[in-house]
C-alpha positions as CSV (number, residue, x, y, z in Angstrom):
1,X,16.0,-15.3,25.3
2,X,14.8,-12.9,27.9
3,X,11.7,-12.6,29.2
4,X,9.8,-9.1,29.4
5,X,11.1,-8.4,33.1
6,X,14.3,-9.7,32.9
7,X,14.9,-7.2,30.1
8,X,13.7,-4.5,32.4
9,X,16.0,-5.3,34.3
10,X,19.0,-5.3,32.2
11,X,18.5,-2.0,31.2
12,X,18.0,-0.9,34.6
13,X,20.9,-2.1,35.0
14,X,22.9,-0.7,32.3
15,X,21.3,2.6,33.3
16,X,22.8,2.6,37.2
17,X,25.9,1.8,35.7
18,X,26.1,4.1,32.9
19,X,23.6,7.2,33.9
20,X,22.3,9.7,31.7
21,X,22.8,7.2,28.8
22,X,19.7,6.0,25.7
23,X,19.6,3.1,24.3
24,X,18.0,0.4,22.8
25,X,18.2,-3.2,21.9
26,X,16.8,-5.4,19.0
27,X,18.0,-8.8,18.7
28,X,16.2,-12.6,18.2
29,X,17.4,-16.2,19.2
30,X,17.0,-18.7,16.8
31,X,16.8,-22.6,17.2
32,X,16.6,-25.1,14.1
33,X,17.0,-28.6,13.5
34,X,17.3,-29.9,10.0
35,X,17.3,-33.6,8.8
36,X,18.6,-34.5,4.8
37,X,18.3,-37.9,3.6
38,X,21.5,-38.5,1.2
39,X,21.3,-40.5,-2.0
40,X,22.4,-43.3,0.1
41,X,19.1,-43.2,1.8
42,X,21.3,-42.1,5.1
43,X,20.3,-39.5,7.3
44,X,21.9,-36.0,7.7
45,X,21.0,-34.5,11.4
46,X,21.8,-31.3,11.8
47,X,21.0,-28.7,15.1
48,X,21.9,-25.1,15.6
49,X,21.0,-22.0,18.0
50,X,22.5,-18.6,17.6
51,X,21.9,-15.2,18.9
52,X,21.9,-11.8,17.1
53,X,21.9,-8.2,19.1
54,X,22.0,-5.1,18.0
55,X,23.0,-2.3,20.7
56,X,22.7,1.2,19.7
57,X,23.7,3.9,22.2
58,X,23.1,7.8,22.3
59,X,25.5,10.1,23.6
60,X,24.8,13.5,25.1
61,X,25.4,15.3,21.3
62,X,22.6,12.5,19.9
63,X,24.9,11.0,17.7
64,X,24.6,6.9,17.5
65,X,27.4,4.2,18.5
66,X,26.1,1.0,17.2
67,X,27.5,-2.2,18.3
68,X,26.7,-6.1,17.3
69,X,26.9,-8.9,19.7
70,X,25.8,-12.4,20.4
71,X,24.5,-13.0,23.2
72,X,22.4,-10.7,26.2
73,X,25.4,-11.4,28.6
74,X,25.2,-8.2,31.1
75,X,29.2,-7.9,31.6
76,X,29.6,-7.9,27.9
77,X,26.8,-5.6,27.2
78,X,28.6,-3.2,29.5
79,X,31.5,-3.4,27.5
80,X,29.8,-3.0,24.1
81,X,28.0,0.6,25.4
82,X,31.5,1.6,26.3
83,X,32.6,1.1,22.7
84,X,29.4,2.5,21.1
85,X,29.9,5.7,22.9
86,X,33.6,5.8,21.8
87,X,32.4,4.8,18.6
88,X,29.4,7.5,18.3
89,X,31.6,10.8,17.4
90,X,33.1,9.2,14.6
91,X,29.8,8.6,12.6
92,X,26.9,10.5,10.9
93,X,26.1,13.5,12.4
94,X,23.2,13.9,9.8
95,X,20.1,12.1,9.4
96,X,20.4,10.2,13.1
97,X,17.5,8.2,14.3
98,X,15.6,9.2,17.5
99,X,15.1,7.1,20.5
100,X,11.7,5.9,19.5
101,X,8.7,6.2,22.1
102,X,6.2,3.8,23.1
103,X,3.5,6.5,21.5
104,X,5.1,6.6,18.0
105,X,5.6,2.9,17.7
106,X,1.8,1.9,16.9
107,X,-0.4,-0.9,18.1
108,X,0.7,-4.4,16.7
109,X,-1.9,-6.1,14.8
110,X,-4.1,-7.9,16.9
111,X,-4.8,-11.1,15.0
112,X,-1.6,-11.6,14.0
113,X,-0.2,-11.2,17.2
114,X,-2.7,-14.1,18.3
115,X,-1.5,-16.1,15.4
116,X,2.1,-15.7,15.7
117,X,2.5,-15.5,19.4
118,X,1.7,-19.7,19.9
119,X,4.7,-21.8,19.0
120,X,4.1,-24.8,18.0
121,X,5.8,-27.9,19.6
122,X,8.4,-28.9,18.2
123,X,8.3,-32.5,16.4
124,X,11.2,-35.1,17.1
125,X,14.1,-35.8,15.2
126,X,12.7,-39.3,14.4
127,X,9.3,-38.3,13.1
128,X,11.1,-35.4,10.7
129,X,13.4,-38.1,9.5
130,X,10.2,-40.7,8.7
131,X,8.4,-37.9,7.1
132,X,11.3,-36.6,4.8
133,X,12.2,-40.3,3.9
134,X,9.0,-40.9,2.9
135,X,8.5,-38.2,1.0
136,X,11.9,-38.6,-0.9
137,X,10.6,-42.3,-1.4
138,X,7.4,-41.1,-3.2
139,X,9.3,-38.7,-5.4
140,X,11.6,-41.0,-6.7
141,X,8.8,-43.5,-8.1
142,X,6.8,-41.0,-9.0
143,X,7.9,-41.3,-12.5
144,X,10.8,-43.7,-14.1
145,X,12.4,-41.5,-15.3
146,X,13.7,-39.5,-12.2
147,X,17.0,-40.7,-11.1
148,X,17.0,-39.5,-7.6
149,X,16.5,-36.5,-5.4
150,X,20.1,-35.4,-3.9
151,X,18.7,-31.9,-3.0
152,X,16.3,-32.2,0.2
153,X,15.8,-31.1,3.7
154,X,13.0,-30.8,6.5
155,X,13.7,-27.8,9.2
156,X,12.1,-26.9,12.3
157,X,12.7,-23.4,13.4
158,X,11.8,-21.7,16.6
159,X,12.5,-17.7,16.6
160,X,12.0,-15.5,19.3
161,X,12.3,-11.4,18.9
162,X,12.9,-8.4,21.0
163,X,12.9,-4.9,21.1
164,X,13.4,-2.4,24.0
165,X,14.6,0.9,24.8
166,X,14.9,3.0,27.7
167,X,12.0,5.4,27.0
168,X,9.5,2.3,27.7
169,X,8.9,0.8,24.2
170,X,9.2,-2.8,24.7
171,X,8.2,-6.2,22.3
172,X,8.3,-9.5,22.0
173,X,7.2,-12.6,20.2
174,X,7.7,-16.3,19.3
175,X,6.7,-17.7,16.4
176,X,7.7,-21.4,14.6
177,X,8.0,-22.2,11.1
178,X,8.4,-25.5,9.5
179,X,9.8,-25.9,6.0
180,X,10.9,-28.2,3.4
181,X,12.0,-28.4,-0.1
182,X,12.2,-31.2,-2.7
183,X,14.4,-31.2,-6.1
184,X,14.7,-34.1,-7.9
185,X,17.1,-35.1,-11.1
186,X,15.5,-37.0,-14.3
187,X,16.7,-37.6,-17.4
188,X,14.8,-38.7,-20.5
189,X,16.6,-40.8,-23.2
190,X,18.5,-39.2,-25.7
191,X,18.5,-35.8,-23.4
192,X,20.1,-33.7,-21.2
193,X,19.6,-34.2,-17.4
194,X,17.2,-31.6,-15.7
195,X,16.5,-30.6,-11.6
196,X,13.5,-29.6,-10.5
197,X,11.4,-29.1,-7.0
198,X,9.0,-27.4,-5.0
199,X,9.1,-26.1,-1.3
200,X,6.8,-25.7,1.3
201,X,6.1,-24.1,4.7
202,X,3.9,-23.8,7.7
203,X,4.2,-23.0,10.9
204,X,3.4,-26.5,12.8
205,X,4.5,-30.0,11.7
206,X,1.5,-31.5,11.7
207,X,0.4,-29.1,9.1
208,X,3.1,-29.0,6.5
209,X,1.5,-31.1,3.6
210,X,4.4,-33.6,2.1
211,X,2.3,-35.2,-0.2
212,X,1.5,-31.6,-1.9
213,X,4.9,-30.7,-2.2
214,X,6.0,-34.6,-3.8
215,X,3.0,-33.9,-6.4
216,X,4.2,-30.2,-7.5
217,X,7.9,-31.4,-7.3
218,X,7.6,-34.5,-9.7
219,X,4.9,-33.0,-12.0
220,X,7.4,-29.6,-12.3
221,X,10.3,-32.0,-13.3
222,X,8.2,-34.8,-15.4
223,X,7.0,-31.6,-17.1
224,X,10.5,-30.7,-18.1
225,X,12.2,-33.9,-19.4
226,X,11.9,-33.1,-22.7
227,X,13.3,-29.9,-23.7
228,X,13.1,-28.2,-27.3
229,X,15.1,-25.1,-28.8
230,X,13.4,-22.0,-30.2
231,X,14.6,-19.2,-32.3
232,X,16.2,-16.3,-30.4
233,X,13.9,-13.2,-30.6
234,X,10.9,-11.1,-29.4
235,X,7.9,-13.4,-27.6
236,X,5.0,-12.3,-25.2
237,X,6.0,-13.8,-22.1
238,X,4.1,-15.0,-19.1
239,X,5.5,-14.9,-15.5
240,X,4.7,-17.2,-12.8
241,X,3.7,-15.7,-9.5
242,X,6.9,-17.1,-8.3
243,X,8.9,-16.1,-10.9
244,X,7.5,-12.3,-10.7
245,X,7.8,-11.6,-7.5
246,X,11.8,-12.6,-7.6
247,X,12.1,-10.4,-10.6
248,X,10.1,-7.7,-8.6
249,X,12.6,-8.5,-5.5
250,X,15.9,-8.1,-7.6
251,X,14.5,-4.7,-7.4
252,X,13.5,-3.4,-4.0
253,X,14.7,0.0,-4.5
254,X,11.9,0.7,-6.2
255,X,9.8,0.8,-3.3
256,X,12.6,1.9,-0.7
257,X,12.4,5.1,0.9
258,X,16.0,5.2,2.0
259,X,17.3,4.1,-1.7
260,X,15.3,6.9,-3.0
261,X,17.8,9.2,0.3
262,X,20.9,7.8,-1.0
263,X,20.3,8.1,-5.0
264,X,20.8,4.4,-5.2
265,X,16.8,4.2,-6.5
266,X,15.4,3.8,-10.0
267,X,12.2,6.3,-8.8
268,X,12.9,9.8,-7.1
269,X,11.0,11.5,-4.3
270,X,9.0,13.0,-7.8
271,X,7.4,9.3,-8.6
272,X,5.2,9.1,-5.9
273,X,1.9,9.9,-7.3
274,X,3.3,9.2,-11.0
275,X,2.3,6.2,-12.9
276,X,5.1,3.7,-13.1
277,X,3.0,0.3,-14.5
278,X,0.1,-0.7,-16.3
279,X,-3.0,0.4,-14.7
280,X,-3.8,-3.6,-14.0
281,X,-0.8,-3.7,-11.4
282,X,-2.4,-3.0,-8.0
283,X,0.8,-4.3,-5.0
284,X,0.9,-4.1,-1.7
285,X,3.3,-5.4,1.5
286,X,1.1,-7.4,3.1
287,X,2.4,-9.2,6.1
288,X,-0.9,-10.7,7.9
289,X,-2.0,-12.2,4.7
290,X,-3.3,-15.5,5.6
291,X,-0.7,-17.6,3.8
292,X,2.8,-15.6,5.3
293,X,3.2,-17.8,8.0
294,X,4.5,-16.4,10.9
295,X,4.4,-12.9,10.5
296,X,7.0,-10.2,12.5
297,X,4.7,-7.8,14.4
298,X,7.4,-5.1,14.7
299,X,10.2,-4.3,13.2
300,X,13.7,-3.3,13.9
301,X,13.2,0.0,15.8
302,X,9.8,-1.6,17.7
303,X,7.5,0.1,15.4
304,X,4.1,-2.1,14.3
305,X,4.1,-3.6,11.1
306,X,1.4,-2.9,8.9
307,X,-0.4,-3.4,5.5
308,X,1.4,-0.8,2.9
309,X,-0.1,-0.1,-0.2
310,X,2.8,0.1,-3.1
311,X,1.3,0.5,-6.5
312,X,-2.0,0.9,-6.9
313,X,-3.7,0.5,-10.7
314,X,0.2,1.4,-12.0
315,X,0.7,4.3,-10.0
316,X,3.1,4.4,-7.0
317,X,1.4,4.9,-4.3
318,X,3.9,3.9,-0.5
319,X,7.0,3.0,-0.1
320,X,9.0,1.3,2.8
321,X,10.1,3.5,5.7
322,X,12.0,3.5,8.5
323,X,12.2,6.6,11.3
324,X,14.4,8.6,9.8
325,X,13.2,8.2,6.1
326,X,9.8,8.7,7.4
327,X,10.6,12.0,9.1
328,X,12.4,13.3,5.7
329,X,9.6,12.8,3.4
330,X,7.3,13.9,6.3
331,X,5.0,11.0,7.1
332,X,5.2,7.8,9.0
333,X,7.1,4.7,9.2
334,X,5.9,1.8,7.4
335,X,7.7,-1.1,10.3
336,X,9.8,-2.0,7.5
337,X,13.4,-1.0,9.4
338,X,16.2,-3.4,9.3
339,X,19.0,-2.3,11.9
340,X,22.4,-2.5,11.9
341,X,25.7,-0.2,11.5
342,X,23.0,1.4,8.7
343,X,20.0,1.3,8.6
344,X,18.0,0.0,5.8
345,X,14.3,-1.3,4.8
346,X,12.7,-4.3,3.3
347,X,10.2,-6.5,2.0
348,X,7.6,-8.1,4.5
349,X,5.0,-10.0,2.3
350,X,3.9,-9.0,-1.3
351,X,0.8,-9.3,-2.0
352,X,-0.1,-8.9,-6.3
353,X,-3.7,-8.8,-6.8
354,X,-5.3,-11.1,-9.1
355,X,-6.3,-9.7,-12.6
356,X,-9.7,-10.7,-15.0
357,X,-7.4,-13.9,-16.8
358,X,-4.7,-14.0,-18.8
359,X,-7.0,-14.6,-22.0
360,X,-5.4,-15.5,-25.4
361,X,-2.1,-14.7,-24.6
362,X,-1.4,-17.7,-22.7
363,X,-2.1,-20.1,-26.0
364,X,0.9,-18.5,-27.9
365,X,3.9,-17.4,-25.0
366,X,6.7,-18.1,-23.2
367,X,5.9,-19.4,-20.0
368,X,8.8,-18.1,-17.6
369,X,8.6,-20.8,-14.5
370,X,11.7,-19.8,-12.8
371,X,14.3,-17.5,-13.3
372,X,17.8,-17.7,-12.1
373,X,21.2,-16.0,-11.1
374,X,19.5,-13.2,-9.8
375,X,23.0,-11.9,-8.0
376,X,24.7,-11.6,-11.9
377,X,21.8,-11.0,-14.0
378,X,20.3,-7.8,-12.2
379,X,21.5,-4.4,-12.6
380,X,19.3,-2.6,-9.7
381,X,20.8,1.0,-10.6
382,X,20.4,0.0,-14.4
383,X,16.9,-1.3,-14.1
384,X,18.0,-4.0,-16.4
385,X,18.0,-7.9,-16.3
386,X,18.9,-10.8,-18.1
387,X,18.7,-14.0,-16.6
388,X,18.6,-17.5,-17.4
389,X,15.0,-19.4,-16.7
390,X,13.0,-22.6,-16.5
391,X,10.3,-22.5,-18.4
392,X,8.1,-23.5,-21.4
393,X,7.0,-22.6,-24.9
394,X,3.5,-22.5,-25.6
395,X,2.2,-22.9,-28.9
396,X,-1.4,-22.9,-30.0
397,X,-2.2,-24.2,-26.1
398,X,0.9,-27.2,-26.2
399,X,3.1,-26.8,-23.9
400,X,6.7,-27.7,-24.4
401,X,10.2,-27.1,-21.9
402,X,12.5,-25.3,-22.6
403,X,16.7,-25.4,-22.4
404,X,18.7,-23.0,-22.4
405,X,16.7,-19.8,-22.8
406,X,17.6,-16.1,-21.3
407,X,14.7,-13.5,-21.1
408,X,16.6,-9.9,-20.9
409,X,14.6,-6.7,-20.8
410,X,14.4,-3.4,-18.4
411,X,12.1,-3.3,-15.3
412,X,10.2,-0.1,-16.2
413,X,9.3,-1.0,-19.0
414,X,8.2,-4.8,-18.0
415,X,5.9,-3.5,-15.4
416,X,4.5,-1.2,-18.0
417,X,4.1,-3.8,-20.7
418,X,1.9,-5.7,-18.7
419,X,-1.5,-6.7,-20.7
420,X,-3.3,-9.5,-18.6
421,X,-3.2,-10.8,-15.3
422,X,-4.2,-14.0,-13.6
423,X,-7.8,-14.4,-11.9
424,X,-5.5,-16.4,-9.6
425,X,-3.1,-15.9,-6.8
426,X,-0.1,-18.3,-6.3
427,X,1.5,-18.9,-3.2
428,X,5.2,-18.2,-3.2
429,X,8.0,-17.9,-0.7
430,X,7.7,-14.0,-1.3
431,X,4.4,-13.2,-1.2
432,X,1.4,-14.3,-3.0
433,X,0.9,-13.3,-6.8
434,X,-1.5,-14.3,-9.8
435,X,0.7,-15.1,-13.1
436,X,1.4,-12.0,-14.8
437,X,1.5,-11.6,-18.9
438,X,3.9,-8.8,-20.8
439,X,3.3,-8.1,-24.0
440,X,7.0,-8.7,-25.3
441,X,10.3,-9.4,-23.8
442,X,13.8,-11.0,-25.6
443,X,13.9,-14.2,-25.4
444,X,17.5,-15.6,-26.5
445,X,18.2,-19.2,-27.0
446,X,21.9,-20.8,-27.3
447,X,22.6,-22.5,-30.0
């Protein structure tokens, strides 16, 4: 990656060669090194670095060539402004982004930056490899009967980001994340065999706590060994935090500005203001939270990225914007842009706040642990959902697992059904959320 100057430069360059030409250029380098131990108790090393660029030109009529690339090579960024400018007739002539200046594009967050701007160093392949082994070790006598653990890994990541444009807006960071994930197999006698795991992530070696992750993944499978069927009908259901927020991510259109442009959005430009939960739903995208580790301090077109409240006591209060969304509704961009031949918005960090307890709903529920098939089970247009899940029934405060269960219901509704929320947050890969209780979802069994 490029340092500050040297990117200067290369648009300086492009400039001389090109005159009278705007662009800008958004890209990151990404390093990782991964180690799996097989069931053979063998190592899997694995190491990769790639490059993503995103040019986008304006011509003299404003209209946008984009072009993507891989690499910062001058010669071939030369080339790809040649075909971006071709290219910029033939698309939207509607709608275009502006050049964004260094005024409009906000401060980045201060204490964040300071967080996310020290890499950590990296660790070596043979302390990963000791680490992971270990860990996979412990899981597999955590309980007899757990079989193995075929699905593992330990990664090391070192990301650097850019943006810069030819009106003077230019960022950059480095940041490091370190991540793992755990999922053992078990079978108990007499049933059928059952996966399950747990994850977790930091951004240094050092801090990334195995023996936390072994506990959650062999108590999460122990927990599930034994599996009972229920009747097929109409439960209250809890949600893990986890669970939740992937639900709630299955549908991002509900808080995306430029969904809501393209009719391709469950809410209209009319919902903001409106009610569209129960009044104990308060959300927000909150990407300096102090578990996201390594948060981005700007986003795709250089703008700062912030804390945006979402929903706040049910009613929709922000959504995600980008330069162009935020100039049609009249307000400001959020630093949620995702660039490309289109561009788009996204999720940072959710943040659900806790609740006063879940009370006596959680001694007679279905606990919903983790749900799956996400890419089948979602229609986003539809606001409905039915998708398989891991999870439990609770009866008179016993827990037991349950096997093949499918909880099916519409969004809208869920997030208005809600009666009780957690007093606390979990820490997820998404975001951080409390369990969160509905007051009745369908709950099919098979067979």
């Amino acid at each position: 990656m490029l340092h500050t100057d040297e990117i200067k430069t290369l648009l300086s360059k492009i400039q001389s060669a090109r005159p009278g030409i705007e662009l800008d250029l958004s890209g990151s380098s990404v390093a990782d090194q991964t180690v799996k131990v097989k069931e053979s108790n063998t190592l899997d090393q694995s190491a990769s670095q790639r490059t993503g660029v995103t040019l986008r030109v304006w011509n003299s009529d404003k209209r946008i060539g984009v072009v993507q690339l891989t690499s910062l090579d001058f010669n071939e960024l030369l080339a790809a402004v040649d075909v971006a400018l071709e290219a910029a007739p033939l698309g939207p002539s509607e709608d275009l982004p502006r050049l964004p200046l260094a005024a409009d594009a906000g401060d980045v967050n201060s204490s964040a930056s300071a967080r996310s701007g020290a890499t950590a160093q990296p660790a070596s392949i043979e302390k990963m490899a000791e680490k992971l082994k270990t860990a996979v070790e412990q899981l597999k006598k955590f309980h007899p009967d757990i079989q193995g653990v075929p699905y593992n890994a330990l990664t090391q990541r070192a990301v650097e980001r850019f943006y810069a444009n030819t009106r003077g807006l230019m960022r950059t960071q480095a940041s490091s994340v370190v991540s793992t994930y755990l999922y053992a197999v078990g079978q108990a006698q007499g049933k059928s065999s059952r996966a399950a795991g747990h994850w977790g992530e930091e951004d240094a070696f050092e801090k990334l706590k195995m023996d936390d992750v072994v506990q959650v993944a062999g108590e999460t499978l122990v927990a599930h060994l034994h599996p009972i069927k229920i009747p097929s009908g109409q439960y209250p259901v809890i949600f893990s935090g986890q669970a939740f927020l992937d639900l709630l991510g299955a549908f991002g259109n509900l808080f995306s500005a430029q969904n809501i442009l393209d009719k391709q959005s469950l809410h209209t430009r009319e919902s903001l203001g409106q009610t569209m939960a129960s009044e104990l739903l308060s959300l927000s995208d909150d990407p300096f939270h102090e578990w996201s580790v390594a948060p981005a301090l700007f986003d795709g077109e250089g703008t700062a990225v912030r804390k945006t409240a979402l929903v706040e006591k049910g009613v929709l209060k922000g959504l995600w914007h980008h330069s162009v969304t935020a100039r049609s509704f009249g307000t400001q961009s959020t630093g949620h842009a995702r660039v490309g031949a289109k561009m788009t918005v996204g999720s940072w960090f959710y943040n659900v706040a806790a609740g006063n307890g879940l009370g006596s709903i959680a001694e007679n529920c279905i606990w919903v642990d983790d749900v799956e098939a996400l890419h089948a089970g979602v229609n986003a247009l539809q606001g409905s959902f039915s998708l398989p899940f891991k999870g439990f029934r609770i009866e008179n405060g016993k827990k037991s697992s349950l096997e093949g269960v499918t909880v099916a219901g519409d969004i809208l509704t869920l997030l208005k059904s809600i009666v009780a929320i957690d007093k606390k947050q979990e820490r997820t890969s998404a975001g951080v959320c409390p369990p969160v209780a509905v007051s009745s979802l369908s709950i099919t069994c098979e067979g």
